[in-house]
VOZA-390381 format. One record per residue (C-alpha): residue number from 1; residue in one letter; chain; z, y, x. Coordinates in pm, whole numbers, m for minus. Each point is the difference from the previous one (the first is absolute). Example, Ala and Ser with C-alpha at 12.3 -4.5 7.8 and 13.67 -1.06 7.14 Angstrom:
// residues 2
   num   residuo   cadena       up    north     east
     1         A        A      780     m450     1230
     2         S        A      m66      344      137
// end
This chain:
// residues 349
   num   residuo   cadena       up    north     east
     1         X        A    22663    m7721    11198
     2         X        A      110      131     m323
     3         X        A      264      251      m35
     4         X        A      363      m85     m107
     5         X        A       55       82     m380
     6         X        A      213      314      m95
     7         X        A      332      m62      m61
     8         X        A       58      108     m352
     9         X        A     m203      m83     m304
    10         X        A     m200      164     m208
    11         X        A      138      318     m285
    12         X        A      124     m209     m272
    13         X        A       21     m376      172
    14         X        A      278     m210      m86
    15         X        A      255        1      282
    16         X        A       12     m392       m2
    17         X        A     m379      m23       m1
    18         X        A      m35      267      296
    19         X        A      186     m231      188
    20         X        A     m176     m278      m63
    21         X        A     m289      130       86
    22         X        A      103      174      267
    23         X        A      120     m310      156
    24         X        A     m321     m204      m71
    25         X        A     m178      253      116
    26         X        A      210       m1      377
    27         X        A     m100     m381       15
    28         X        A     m351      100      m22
    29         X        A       21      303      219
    30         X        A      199     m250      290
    31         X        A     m231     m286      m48
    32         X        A     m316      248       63
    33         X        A      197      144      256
    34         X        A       38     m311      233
    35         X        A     m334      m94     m130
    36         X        A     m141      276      232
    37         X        A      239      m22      263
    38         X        A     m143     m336       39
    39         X        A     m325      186       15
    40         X        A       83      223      286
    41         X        A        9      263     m189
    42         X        A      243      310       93
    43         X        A       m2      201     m338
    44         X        A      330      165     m106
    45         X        A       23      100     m377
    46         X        A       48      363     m126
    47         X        A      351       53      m93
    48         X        A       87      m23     m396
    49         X        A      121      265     m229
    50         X        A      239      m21     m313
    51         X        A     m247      110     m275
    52         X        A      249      m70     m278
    53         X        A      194      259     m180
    54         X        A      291      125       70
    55         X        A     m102     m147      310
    56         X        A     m287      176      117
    57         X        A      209      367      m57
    58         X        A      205      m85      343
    59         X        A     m386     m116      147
    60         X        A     m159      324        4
    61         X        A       89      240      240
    62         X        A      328      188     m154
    63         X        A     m212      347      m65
    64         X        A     m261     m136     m233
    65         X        A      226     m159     m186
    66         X        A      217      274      m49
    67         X        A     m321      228      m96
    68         X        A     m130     m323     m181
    69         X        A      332      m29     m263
    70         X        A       68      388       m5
    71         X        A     m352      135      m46
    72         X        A     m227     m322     m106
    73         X        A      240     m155     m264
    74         X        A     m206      121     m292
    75         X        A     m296     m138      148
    76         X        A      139     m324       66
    77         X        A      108      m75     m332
    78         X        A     m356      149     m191
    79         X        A     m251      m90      228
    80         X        A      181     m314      221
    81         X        A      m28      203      271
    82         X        A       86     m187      354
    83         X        A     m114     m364     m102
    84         X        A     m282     m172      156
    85         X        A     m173     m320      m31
    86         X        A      m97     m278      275
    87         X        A     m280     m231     m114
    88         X        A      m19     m404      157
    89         X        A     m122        4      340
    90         X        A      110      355      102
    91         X        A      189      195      233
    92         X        A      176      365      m35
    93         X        A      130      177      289
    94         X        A      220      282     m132
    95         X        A       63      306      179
    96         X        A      181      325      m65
    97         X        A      m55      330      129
    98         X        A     m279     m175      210
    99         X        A      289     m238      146
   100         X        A      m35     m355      m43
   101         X        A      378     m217     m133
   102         X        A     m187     m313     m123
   103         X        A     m276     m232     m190
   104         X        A       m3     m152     m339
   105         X        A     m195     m334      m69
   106         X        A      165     m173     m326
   107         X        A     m243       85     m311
   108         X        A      131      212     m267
   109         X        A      142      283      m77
   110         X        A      211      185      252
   111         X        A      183      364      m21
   112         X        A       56      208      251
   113         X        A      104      394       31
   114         X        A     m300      162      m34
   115         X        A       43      336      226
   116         X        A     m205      m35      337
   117         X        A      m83     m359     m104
   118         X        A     m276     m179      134
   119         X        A     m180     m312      m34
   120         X        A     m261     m214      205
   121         X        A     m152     m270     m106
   122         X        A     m185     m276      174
   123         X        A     m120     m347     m169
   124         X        A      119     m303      166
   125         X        A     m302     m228     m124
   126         X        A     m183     m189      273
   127         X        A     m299      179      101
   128         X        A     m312      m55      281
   129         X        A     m133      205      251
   130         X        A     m379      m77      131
   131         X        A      m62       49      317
   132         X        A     m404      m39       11
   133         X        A     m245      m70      296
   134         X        A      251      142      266
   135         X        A     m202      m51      327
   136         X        A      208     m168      344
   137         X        A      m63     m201      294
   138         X        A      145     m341       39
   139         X        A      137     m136      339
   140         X        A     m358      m33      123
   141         X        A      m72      387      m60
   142         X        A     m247     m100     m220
   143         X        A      m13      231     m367
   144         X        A       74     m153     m294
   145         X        A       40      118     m331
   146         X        A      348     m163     m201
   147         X        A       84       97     m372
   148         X        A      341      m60     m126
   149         X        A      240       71     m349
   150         X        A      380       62       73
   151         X        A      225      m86     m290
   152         X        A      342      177      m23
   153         X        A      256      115     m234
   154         X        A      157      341       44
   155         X        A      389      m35      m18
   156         X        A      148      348       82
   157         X        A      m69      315     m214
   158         X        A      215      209      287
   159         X        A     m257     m129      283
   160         X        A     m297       34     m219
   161         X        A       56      309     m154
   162         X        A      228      191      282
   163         X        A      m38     m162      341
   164         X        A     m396      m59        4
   165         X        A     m245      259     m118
   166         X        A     m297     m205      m94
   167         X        A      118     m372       13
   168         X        A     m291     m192     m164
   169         X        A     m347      111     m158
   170         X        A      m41       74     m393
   171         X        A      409       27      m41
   172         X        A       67       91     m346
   173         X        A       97      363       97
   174         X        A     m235       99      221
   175         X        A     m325     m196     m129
   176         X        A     m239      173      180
   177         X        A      138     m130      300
   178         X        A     m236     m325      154
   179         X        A      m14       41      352
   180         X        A      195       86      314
   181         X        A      344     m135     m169
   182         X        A      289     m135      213
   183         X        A      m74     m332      m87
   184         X        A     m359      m20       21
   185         X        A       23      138      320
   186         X        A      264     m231      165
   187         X        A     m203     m309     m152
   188         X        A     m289       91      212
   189         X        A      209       57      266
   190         X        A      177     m311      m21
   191         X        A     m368     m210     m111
   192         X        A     m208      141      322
   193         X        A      303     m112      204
   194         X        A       31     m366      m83
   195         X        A     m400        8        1
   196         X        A      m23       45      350
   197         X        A      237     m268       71
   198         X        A     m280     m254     m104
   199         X        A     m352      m84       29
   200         X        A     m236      m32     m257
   201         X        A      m71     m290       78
   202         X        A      121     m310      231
   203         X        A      m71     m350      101
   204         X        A      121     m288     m252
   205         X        A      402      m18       91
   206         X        A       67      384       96
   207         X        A       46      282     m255
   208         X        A     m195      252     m106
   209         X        A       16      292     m277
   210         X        A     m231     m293     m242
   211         X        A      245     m262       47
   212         X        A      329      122        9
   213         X        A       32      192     m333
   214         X        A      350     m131      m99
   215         X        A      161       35      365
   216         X        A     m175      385       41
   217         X        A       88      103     m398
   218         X        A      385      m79      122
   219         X        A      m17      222      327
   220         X        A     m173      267     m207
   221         X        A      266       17     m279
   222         X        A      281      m30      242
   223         X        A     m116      300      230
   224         X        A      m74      214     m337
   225         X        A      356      m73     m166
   226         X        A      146      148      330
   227         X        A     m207      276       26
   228         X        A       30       97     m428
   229         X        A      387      m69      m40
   230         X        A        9      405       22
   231         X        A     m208       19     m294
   232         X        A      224     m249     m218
   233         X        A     m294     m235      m44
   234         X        A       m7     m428      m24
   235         X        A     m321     m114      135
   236         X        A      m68     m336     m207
   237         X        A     m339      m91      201
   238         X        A     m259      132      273
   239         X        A     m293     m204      m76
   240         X        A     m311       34      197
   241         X        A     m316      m11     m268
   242         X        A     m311       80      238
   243         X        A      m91      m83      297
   244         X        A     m330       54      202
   245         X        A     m168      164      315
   246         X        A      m64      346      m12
   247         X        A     m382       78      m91
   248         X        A     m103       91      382
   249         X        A       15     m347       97
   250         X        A       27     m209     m266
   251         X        A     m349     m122       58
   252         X        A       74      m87      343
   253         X        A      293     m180      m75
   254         X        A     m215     m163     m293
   255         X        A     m271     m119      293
   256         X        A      282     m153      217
   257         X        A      159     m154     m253
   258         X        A     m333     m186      m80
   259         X        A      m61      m87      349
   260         X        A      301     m166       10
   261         X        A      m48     m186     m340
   262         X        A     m354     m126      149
   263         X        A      150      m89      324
   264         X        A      300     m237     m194
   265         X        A     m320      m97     m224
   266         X        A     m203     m137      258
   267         X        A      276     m140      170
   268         X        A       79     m233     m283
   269         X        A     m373      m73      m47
   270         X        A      m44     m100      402
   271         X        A      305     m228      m34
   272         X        A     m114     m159     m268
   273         X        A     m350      m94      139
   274         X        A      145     m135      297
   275         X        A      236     m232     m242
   276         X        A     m359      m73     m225
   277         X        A     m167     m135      321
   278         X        A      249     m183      130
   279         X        A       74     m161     m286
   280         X        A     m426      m30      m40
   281         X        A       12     m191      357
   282         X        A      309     m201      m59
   283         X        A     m166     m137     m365
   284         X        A     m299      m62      183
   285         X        A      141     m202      267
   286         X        A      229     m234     m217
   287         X        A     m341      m94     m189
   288         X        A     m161     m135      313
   289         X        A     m241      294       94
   290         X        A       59       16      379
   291         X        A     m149      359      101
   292         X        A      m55      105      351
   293         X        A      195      336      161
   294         X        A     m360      219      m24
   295         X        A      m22     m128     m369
   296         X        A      373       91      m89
   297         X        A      m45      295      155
   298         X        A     m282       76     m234
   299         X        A      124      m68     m210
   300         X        A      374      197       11
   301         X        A     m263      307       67
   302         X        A     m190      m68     m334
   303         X        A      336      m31     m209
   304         X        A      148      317      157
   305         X        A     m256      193      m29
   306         X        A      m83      m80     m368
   307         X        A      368       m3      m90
   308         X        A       66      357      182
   309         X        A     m343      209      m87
   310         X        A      100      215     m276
   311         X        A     m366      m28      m53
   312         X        A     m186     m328     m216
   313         X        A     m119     m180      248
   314         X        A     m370      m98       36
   315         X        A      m60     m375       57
   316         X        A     m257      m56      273
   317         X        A      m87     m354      101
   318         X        A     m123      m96      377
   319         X        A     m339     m160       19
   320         X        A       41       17      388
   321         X        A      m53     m370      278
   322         X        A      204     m299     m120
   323         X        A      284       39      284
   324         X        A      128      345     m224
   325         X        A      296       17      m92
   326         X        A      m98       60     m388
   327         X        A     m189     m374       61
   328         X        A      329     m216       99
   329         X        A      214      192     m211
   330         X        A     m254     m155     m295
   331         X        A      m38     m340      175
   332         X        A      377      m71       41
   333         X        A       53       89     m372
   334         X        A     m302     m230      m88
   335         X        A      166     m293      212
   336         X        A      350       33      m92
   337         X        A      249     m283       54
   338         X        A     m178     m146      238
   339         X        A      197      128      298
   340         X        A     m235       87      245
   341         X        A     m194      326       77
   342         X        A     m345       47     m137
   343         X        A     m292      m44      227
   344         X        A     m341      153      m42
   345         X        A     m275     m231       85
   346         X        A     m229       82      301
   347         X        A     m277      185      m27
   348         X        A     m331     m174      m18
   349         X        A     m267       39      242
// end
């Protein structure tokens, strides 16, 4: 959430077009405002400062701007002593004597008394923070390594700057900064929490950290917005980018997972040689060959087995007495549509 606008314009602005402005921009600023309430977020803006002169004489506290006009009038006029510029996208908390009386967001040029003055800046353009191969254990206590990018937008120079030391990696006054930041750390937090509310994976129909991205991302950014409102940051998304067993037993997860895969495999193969026979014996039986039960059974055995080796099968042919089973399966095909069983002739003496 954005900060409200100060309430005076800029050194030299038209009063007619300050207020203009100044009213567009409290549209904006209310709009954005319920925009994040509908959010859930709790942020409250820094309070605004008049900036303007005369104004901003009866801002400052009343001894620097007594020693600012009696002592610092000769600077003011020379060397513009006591203005200040805020650039698009930016923030200024302003403090004197160390005490903080308010933050200045509208871009331009702003004047102030410039005994004990002090400014803070922060940049209010969105930013990322990487949180990269953080190791937890899902509901199963198996580990699992997650990777995930959380999008926010800093709204509160006061928070930021005052509140928080360290409240996100590489901020623009302390660069040097990448780890161990308030933010980083309450996104772990907050990420190895909602992790071990789920497994890794789960039966078609029940969820699981690989199919329930959109419903997990909205936990994660609703837990983080309540546990960053202190630092005066909008969390836009929590997006989980990587997701994978931990090394030590990835390749025993990787062996299960192709047993499994064999076993549905197999199963589809087996069902399907049960429907090719049937359908073999049916086809058969509408065309007039009339097979015995030791023949169909032969038969059925022949077809699975051919059907389920995951082998080529080697054709072998019987050469065995006439009553075999290879023999009437032959003679029945030979006398088809004739409706009767084949009969071997007797044996001569």
């Amino acid at each position: 959430m954005t900060e409200p606008s100060v309430t005076t314009a800029s050194m030299g602005e038209p009063p007619v077009v300050g207020k203009m402005n100044r009213g567009i921009q409290q549209e904006e600023n209310d709009e954005q405002e319920d925009a994040f309430l509908i959010t859930g977020g709790n942020l409250e803006p820094d309070p605004s400062i008049n900036t303007a002169c005369p104004g901003s004489l009866f801002t400052a506290p009343l001894l620097s701007t007594v020693v600012s006009l009696t002592c610092c009038l000769p600077f003011y006029i020379l060397a513009c002593c006591g203005f200040f510029e805020v650039k698009e996208k930016e923030i200024k908390a302003v403090l004197y004597f160390g005490k903080y009386i308010g933050s200045v967001q509208e871009p331009g040029i702003h004047f102030l008394p410039i005994c004990g003055l002090e400014t803070r800046p922060i940049s209010t353009a969105t930013r990322t923070v990487d949180l990269k191969d953080l190791k937890v254990l899902d509901q199963r206590g198996n580990p699992v390594v997650i990777s995930a990018v959380v999008t926010f937008v800093p709204t509160s120079a006061k928070k930021a700057r005052i509140d928080v030391q360290n409240p996100w990696p590489y901020a623009t006054w302390q660069p040097a900064v990448g780890r161990g930041t308030y933010l980083q750390l309450q996104a772990e937090a907050i990420l190895k929490q909602v992790a071990s509310q789920f497994p890794y994976e789960a039966p078609a129909g029940q969820p699981s950290l690989q199919t329930e991205g959109s419903h997990i991302t909205a936990i994660l950014v609703q837990r983080l917005q309540e546990r960053v409102n202190i630092l005066g940051a909008h969390i836009m998304t929590f997006d989980l980018v990587d997701l994978s067993y931990a090394p030590e037993i990835a390749q025993s997860m990787l062996l299960r997972q192709q047993a499994e895969a064999l076993v549905d495999a197999r199963r589809i193969i087996v069902a399907a040689a049960v429907d090719m026979a049937t359908d073999a014996l049916t086809h058969m039986q509408e065309r007039g060959c009339l097979l015995d039960d030791a023949t169909r059974q032969g038969l059925v055995s022949n077809l699975m087995t051919v059907i389920c080796s995951h082998t080529a099968v080697t054709p072998t042919v019987s050469v065995g007495s006439g009553d075999s089973g290879a023999a009437r399966l032959a003679a029945a095909l030979r006398q088809g549509g004739q409706g009767s069983y084949y009969q071997p002739p007797a044996p001569t003496a």
